[in-house]
MOPAC internal coordinates of N, CA, C and O (Angstrom, degrees):
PM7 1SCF
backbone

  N    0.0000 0     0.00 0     0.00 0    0    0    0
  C    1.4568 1     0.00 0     0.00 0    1    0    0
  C    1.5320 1   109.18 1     0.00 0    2    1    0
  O    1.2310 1   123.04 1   -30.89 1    3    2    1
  N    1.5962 1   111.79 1   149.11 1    3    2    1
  C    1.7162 1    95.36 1  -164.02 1    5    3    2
  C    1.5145 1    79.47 1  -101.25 1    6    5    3
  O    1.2310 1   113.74 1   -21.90 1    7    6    5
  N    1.4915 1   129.45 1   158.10 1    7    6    5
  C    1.3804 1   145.37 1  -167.26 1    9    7    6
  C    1.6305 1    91.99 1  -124.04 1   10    9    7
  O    1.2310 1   116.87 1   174.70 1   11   10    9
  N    1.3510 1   123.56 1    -5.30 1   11   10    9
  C    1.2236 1    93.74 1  -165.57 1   13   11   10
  C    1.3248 1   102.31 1  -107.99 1   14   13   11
  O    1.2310 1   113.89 1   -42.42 1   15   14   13
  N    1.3824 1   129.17 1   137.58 1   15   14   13
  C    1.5772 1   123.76 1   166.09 1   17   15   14
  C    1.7146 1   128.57 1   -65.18 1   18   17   15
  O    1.2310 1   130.91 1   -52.74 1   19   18   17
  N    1.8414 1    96.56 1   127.26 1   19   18   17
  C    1.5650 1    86.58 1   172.29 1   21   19   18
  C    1.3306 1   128.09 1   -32.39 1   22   21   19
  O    1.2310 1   113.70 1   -57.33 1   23   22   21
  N    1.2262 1   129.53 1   122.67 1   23   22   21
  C    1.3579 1   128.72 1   154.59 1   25   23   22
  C    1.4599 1   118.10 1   -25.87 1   26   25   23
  O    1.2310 1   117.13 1   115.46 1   27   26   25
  N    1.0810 1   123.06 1   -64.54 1   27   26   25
  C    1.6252 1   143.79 1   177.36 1   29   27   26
  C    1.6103 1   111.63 1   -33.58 1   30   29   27
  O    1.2310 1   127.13 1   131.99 1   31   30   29
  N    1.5125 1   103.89 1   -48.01 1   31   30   29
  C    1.4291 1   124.87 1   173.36 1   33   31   30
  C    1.5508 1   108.90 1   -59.82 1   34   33   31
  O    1.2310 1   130.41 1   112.63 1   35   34   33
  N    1.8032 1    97.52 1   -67.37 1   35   34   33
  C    1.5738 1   109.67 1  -153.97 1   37   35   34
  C    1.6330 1   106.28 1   -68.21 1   38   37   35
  O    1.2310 1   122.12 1   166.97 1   39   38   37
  N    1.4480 1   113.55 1   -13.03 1   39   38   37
  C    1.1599 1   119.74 1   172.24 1   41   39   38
  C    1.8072 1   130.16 1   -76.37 1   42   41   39
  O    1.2310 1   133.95 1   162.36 1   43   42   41
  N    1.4787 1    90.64 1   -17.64 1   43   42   41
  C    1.5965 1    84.88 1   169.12 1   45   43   42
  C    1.6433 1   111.74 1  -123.38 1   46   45   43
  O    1.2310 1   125.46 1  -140.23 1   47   46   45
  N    1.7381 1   107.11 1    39.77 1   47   46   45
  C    1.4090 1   102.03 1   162.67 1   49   47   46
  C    1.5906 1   110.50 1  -112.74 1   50   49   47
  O    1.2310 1   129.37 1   -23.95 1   51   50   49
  N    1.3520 1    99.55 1   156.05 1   51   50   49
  C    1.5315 1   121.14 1  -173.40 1   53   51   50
  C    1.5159 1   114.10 1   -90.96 1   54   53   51
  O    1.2310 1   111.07 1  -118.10 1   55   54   53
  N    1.2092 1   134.40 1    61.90 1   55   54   53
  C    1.5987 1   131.83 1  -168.93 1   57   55   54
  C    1.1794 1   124.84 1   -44.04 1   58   57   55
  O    1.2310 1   109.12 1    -2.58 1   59   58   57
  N    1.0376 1   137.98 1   177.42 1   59   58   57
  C    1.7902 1   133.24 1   164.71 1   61   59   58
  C    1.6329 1    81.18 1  -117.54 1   62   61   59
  O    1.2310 1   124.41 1   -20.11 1   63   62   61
  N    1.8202 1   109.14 1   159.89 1   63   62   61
  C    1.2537 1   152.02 1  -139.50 1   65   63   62
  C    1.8935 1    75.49 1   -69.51 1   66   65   63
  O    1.2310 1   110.87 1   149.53 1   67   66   65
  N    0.7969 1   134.77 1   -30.47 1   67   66   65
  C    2.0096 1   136.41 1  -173.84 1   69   67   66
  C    1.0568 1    86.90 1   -99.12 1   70   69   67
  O    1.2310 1    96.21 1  -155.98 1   71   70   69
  N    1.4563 1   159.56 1    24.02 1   71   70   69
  C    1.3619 1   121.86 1   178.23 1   73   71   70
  C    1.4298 1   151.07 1    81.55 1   74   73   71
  O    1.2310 1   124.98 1  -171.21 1   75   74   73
  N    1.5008 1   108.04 1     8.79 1   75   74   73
  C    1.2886 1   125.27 1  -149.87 1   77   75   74
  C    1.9565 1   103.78 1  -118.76 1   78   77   75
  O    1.2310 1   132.36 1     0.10 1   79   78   77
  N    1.1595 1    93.73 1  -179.90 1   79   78   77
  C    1.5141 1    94.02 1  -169.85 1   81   79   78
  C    1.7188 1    97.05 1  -161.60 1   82   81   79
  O    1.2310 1   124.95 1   -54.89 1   83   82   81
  N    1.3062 1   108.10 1   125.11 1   83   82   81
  C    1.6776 1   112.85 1  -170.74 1   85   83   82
  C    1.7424 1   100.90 1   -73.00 1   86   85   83
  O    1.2310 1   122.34 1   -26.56 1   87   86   85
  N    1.2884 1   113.13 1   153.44 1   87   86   85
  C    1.3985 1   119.43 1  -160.46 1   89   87   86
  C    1.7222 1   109.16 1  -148.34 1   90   89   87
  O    1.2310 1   116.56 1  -120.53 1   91   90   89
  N    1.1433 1   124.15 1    59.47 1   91   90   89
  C    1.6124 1   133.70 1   144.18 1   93   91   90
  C    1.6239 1   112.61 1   -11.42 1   94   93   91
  O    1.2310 1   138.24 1   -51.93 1   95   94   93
  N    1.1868 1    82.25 1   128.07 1   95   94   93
  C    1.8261 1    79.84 1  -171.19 1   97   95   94
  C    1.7117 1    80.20 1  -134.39 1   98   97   95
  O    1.2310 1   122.80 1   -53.32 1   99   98   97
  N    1.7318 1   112.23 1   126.68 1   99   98   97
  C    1.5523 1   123.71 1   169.86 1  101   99   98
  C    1.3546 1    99.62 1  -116.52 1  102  101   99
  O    1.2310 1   123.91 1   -31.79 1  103  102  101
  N    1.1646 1   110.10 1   148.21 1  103  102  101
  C    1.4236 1   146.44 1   158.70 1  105  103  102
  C    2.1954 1   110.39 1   -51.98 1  106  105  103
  O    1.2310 1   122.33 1   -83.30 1  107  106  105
  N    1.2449 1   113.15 1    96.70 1  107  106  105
  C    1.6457 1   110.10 1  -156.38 1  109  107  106
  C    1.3113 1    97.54 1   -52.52 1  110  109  107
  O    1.2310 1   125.79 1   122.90 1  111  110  109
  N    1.9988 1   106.47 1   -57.10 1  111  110  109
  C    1.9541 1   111.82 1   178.17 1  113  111  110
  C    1.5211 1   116.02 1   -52.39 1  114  113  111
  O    1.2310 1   130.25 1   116.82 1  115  114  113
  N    1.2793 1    97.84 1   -63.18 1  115  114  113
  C    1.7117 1   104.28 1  -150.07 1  117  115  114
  C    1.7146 1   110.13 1   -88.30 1  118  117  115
  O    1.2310 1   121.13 1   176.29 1  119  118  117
  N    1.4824 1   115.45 1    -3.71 1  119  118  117
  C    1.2451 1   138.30 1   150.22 1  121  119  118
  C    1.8894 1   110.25 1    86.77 1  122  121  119
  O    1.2310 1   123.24 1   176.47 1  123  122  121
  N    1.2524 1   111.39 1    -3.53 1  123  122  121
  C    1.4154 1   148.67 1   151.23 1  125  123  122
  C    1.3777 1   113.30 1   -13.39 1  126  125  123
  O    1.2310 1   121.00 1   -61.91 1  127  126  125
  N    1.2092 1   115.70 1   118.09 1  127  126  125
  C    1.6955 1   123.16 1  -178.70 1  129  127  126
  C    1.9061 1    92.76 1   -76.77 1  130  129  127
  O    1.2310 1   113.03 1   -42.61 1  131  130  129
  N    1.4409 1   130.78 1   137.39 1  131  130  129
  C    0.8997 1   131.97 1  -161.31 1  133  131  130
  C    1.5537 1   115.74 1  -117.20 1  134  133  131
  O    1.2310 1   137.06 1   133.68 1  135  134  133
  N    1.6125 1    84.57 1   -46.32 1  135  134  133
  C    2.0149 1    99.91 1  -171.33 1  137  135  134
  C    1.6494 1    99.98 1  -170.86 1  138  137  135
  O    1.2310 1   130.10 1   -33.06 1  139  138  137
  N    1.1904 1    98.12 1   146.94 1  139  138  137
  C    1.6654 1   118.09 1  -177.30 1  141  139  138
  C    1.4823 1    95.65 1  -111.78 1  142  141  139
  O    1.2310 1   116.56 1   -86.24 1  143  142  141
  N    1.5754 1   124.15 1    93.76 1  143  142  141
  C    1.3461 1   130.69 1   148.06 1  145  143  142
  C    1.3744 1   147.92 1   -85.60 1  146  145  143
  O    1.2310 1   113.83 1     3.28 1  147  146  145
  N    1.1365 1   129.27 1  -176.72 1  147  146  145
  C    1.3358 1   117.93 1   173.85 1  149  147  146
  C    1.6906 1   122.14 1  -151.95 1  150  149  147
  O    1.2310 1   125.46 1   -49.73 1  151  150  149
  N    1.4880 1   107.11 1   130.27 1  151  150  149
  C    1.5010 1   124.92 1  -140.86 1  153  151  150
  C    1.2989 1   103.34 1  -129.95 1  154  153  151
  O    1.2310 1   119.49 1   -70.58 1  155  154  153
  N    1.9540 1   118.58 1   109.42 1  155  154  153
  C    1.4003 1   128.05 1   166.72 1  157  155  154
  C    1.3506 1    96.36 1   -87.21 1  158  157  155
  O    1.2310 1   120.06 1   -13.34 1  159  158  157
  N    1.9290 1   117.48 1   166.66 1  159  158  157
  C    0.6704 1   122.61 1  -151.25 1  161  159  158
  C    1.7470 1   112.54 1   -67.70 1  162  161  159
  O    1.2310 1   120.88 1   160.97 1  163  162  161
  N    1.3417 1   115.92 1   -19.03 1  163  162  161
  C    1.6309 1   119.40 1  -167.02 1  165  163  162
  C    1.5549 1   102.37 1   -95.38 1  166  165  163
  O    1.2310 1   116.43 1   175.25 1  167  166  165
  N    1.7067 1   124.39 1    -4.75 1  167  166  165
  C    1.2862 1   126.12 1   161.68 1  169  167  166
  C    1.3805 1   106.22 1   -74.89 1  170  169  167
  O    1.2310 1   120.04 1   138.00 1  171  170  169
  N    1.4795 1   117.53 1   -42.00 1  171  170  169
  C    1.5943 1   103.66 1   179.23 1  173  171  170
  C    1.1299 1   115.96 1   -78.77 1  174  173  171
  O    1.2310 1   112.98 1   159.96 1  175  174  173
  N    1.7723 1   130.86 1   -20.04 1  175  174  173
  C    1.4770 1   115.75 1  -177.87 1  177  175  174
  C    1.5568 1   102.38 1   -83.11 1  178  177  175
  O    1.2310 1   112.77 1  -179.06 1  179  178  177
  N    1.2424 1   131.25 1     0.94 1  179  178  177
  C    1.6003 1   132.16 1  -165.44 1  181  179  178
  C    1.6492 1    85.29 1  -106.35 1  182  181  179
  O    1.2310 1   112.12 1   147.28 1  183  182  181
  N    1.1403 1   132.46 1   -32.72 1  183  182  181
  C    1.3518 1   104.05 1  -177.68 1  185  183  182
  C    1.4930 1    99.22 1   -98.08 1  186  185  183
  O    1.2310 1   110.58 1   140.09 1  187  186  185
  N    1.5718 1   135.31 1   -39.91 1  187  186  185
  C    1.4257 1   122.79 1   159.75 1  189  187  186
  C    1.5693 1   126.43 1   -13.84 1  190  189  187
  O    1.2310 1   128.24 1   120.99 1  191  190  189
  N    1.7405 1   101.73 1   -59.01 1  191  190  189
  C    1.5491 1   127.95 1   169.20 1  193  191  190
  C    1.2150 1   115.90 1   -31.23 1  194  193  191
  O    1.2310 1   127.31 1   104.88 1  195  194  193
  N    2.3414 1   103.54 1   -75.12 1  195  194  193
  C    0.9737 1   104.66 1  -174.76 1  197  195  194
  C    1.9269 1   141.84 1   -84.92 1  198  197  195
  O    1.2310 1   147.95 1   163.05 1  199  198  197
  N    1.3735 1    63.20 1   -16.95 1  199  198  197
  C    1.6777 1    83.44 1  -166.49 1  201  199  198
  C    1.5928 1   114.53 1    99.76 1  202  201  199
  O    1.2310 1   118.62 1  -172.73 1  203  202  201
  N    1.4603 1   120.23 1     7.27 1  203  202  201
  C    1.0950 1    99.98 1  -163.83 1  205  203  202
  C    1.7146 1    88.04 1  -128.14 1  206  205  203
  O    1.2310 1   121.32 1   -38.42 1  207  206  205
  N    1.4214 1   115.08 1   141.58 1  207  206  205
  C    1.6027 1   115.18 1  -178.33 1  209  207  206
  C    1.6583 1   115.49 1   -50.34 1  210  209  207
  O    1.2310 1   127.22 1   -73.28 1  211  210  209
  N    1.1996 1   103.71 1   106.72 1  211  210  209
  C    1.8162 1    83.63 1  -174.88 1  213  211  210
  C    2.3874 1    87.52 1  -122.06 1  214  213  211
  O    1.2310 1   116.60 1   -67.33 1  215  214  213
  N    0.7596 1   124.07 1   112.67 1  215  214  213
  C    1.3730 1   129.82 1   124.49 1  217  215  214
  C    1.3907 1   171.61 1   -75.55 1  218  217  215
  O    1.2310 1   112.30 1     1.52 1  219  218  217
  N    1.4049 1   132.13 1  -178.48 1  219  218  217
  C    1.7628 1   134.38 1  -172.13 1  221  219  218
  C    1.0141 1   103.03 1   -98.29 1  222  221  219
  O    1.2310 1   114.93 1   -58.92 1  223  222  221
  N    1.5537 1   127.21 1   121.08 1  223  222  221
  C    1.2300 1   154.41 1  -152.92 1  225  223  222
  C    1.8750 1    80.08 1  -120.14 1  226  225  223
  O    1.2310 1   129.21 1   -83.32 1  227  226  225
  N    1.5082 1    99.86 1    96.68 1  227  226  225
  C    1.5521 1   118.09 1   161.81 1  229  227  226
  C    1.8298 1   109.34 1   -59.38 1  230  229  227
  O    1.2310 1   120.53 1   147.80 1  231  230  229
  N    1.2472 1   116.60 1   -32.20 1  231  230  229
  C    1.6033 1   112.04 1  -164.02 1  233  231  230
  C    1.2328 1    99.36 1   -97.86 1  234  233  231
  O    1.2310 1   113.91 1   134.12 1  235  234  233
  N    1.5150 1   129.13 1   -45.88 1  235  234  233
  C    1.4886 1   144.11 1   179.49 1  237  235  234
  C    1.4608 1   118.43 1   -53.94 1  238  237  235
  O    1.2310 1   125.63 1   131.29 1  239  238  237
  N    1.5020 1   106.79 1   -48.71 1  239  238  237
  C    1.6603 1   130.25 1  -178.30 1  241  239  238
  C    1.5376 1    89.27 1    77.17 1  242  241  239
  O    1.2310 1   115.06 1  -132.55 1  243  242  241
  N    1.6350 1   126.97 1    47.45 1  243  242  241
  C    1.4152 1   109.13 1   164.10 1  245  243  242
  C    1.6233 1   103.75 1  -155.47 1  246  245  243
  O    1.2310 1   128.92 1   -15.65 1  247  246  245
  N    1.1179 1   100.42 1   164.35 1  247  246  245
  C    1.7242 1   118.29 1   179.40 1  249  247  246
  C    1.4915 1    92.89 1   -65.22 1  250  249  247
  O    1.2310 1   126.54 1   -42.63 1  251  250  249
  N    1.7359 1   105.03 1   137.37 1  251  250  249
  C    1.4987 1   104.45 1   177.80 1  253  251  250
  C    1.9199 1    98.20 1  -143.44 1  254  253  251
  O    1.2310 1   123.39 1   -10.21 1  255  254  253
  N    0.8228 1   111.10 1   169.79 1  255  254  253
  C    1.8000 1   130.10 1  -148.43 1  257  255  254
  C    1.7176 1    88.02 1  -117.70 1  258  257  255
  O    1.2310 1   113.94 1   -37.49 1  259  258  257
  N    1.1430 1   129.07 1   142.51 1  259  258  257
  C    1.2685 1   118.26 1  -168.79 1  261  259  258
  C    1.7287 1    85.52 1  -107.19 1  262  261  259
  O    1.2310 1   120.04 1   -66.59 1  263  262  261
  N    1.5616 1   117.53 1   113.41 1  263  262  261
  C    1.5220 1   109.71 1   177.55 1  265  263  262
  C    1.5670 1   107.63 1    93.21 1  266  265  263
  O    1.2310 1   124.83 1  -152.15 1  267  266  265
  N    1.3624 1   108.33 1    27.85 1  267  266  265
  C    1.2374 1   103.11 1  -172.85 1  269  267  266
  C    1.6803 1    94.14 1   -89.99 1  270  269  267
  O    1.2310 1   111.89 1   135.25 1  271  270  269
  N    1.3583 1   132.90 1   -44.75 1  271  270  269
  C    1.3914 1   124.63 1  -168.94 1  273  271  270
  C    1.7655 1    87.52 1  -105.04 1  274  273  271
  O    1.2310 1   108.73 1   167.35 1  275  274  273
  N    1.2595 1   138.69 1   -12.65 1  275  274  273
  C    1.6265 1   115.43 1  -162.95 1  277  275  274
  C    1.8376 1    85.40 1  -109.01 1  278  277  275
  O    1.2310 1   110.90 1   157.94 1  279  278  277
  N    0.9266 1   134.72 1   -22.06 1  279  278  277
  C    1.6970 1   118.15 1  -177.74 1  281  279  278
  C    1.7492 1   101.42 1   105.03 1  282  281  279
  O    1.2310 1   126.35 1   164.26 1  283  282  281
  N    1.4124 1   105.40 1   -15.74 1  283  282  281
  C    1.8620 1   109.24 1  -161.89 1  285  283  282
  C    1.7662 1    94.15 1   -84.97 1  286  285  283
  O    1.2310 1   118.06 1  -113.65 1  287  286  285
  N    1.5342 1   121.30 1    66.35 1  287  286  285
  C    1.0075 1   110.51 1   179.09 1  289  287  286
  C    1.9033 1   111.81 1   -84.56 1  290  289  287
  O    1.2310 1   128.73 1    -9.72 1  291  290  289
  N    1.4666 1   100.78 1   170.28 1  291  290  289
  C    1.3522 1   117.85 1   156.63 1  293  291  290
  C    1.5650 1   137.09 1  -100.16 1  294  293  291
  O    1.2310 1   106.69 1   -58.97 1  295  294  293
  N    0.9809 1   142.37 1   121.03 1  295  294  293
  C    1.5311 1   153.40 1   162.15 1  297  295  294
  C    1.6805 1   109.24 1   -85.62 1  298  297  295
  O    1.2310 1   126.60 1   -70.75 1  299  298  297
  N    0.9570 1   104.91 1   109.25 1  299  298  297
  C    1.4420 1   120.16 1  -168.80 1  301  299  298
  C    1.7074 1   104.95 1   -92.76 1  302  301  299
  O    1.2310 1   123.62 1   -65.25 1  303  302  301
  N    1.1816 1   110.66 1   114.75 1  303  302  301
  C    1.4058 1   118.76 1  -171.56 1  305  303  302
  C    1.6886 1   105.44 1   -80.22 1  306  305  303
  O    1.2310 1   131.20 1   132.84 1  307  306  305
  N    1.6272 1    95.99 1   -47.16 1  307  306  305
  C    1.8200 1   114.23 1  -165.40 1  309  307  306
  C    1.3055 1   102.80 1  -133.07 1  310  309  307
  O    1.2310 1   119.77 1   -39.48 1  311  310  309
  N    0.9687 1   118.04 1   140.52 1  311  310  309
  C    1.7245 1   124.09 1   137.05 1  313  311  310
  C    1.6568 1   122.21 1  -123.87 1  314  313  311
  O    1.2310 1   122.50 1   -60.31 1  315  314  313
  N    1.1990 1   112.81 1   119.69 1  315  314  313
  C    1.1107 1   113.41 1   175.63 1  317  315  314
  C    1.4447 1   126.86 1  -119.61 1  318  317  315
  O    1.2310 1   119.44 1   -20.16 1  319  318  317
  N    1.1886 1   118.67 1   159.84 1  319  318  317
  C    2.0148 1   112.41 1  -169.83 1  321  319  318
  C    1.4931 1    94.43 1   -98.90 1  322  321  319
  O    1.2310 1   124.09 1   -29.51 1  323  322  321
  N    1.1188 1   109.76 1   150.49 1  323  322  321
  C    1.7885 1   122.59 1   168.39 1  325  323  322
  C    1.7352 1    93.93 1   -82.28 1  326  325  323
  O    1.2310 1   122.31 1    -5.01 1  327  326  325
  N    1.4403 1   113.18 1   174.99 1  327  326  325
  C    1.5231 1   138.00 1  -121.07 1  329  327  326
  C    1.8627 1    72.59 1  -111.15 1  330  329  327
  O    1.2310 1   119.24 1   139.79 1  331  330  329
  N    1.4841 1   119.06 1   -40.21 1  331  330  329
  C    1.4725 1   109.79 1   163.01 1  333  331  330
  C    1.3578 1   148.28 1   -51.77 1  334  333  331
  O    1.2310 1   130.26 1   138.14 1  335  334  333
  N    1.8723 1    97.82 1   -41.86 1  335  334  333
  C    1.2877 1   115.07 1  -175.71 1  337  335  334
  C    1.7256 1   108.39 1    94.04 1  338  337  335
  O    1.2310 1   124.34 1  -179.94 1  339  338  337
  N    1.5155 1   109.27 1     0.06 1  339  338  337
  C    1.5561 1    95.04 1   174.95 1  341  339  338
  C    1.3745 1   113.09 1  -113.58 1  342  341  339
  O    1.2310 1   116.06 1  -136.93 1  343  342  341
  N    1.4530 1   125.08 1    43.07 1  343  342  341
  C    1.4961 1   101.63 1  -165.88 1  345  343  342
  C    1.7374 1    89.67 1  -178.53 1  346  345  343
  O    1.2310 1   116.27 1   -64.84 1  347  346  345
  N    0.9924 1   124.70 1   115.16 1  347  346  345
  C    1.9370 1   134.39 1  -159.01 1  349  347  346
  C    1.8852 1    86.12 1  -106.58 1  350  349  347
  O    1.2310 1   123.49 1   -26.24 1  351  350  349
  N    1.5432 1   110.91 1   153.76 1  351  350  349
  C    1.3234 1   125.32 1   170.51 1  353  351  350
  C    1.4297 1    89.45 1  -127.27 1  354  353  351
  O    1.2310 1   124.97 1   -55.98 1  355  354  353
  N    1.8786 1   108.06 1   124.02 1  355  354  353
  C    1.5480 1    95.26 1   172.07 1  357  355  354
  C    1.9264 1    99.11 1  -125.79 1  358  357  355
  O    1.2310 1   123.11 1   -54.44 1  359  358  357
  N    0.7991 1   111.64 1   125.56 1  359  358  357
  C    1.3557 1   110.22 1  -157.57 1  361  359  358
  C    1.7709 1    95.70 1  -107.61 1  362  361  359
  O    1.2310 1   123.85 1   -63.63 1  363  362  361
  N    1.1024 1   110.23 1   116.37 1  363  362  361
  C    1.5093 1   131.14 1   165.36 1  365  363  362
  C    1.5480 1   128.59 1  -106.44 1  366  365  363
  O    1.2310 1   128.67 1     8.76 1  367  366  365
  N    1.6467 1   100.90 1  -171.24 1  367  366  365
  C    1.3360 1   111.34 1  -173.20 1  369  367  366
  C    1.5976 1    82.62 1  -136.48 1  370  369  367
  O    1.2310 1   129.75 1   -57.50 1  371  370  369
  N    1.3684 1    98.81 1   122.50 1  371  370  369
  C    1.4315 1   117.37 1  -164.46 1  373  371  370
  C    1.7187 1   107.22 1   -91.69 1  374  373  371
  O    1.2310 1   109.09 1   -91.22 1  375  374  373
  N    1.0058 1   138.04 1    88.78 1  375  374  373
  C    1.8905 1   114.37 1   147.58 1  377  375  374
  C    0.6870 1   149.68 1   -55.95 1  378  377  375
  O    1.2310 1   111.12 1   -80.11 1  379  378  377
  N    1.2701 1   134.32 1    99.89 1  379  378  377
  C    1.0669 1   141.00 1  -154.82 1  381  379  378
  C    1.5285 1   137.55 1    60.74 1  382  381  379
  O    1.2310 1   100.97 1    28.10 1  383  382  381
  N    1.0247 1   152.20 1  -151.90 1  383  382  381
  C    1.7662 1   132.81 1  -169.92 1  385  383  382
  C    1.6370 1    92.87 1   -75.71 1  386  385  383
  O    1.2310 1   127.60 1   -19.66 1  387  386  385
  N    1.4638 1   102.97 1   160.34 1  387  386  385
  C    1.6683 1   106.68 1   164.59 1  389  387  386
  C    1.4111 1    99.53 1   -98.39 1  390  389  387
  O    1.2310 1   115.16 1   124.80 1  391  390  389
  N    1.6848 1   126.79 1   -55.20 1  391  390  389
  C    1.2374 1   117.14 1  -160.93 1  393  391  390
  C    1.5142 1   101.76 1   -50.13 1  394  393  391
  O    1.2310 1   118.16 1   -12.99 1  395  394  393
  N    1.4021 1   121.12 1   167.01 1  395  394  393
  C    1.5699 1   135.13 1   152.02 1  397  395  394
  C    1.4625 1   128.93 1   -93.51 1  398  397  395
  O    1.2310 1   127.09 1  -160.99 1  399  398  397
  N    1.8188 1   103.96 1    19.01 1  399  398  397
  C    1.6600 1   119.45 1   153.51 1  401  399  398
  C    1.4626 1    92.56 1   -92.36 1  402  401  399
  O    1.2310 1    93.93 1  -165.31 1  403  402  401
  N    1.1999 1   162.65 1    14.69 1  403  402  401
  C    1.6097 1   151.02 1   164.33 1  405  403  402
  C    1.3924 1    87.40 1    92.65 1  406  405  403
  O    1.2310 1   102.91 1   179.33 1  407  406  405
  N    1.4200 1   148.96 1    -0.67 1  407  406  405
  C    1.3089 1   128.23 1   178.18 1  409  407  406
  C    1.5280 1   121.92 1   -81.23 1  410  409  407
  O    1.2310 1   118.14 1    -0.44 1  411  410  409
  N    1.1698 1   121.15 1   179.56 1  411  410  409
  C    1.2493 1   118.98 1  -152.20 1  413  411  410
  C    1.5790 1    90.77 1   -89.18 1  414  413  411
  O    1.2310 1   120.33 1   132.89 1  415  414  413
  N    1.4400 1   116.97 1   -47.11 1  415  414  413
  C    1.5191 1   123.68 1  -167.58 1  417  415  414
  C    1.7241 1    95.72 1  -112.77 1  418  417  415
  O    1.2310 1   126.48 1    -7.84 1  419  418  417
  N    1.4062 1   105.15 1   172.16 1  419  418  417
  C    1.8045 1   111.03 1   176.23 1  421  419  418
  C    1.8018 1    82.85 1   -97.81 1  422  421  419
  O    1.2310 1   114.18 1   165.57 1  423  422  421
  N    1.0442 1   128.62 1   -14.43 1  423  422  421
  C    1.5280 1   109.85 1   175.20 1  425  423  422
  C    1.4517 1   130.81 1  -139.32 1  426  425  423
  O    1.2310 1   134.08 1   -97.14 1  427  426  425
  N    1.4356 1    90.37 1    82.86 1  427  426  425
  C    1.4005 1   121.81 1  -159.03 1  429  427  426
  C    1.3959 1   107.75 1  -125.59 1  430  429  427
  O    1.2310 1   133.01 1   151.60 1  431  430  429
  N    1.8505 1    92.47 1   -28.40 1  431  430  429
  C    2.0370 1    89.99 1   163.03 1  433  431  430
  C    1.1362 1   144.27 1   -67.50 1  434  433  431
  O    1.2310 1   117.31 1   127.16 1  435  434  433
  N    1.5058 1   122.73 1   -52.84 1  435  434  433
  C    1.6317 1   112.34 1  -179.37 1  437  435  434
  C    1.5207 1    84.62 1  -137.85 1  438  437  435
  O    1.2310 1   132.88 1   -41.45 1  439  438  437
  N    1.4141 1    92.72 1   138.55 1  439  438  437
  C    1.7421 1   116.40 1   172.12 1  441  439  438
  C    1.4102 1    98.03 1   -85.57 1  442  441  439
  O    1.2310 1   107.54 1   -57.79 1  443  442  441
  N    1.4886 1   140.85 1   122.21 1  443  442  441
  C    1.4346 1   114.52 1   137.05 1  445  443  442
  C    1.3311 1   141.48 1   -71.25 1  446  445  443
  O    1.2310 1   129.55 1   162.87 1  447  446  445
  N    1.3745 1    99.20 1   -17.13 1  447  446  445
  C    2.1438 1    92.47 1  -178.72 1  449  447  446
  C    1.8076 1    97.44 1  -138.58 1  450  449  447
  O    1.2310 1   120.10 1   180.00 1  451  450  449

């Protein structure tokens, strides 16, 4: 598996001060904002690679597999960069809940307006 990110790519992203890159995760059917992640450069070429959402575990300090121990994986149809370069849309086909409260979405808890 190549770990390393295209140049072409890694060159038009905008990192935060760690390295990171904000990561939108939609719902492919129901078109559904799912989960707000966060993606160094060898999380996006590992899910580019695989196809399967893998991300940067801010609390863990490690690359994590979305559904790797709960089964609630992702199949990543798209990823695309915003018009900035700081912020990826990777649009999947979700199994089962994304949040890790068992809900279907991470924002499904409190509406403010």
């Amino acid at each position: 598996m190549v770990t390393t990110l295209d140049p072409a790519v890694a060159d038009r992203l905008k990192r935060t001060d760690d390295g990171l890159v904000a990561a939108i995760v939609q719902d492919a059917t129901t078109h559904a904002v799912l989960m707000l992640a966060w993606m160094n450069d060898e999380a996006l070429q590992r899910t580019l690679s695989t196809g399967r959402g893998t991300y940067w575990s801010r609390s863990r300090g490690e690359l994590w597999v979305k559904g790797e121990t709960s089964g609630h994986v992702q199949h990543v149809r798209e990823v695309r960069l915003d018009c900035d370069g700081d912020a990826l849309l990777l649009v999947v086909d979700q199994t089962g809940p994304a949040c890790h409260t068992g809900a279907t979405t991470c924002f499904d808890a409190d509406r403010l307006l």
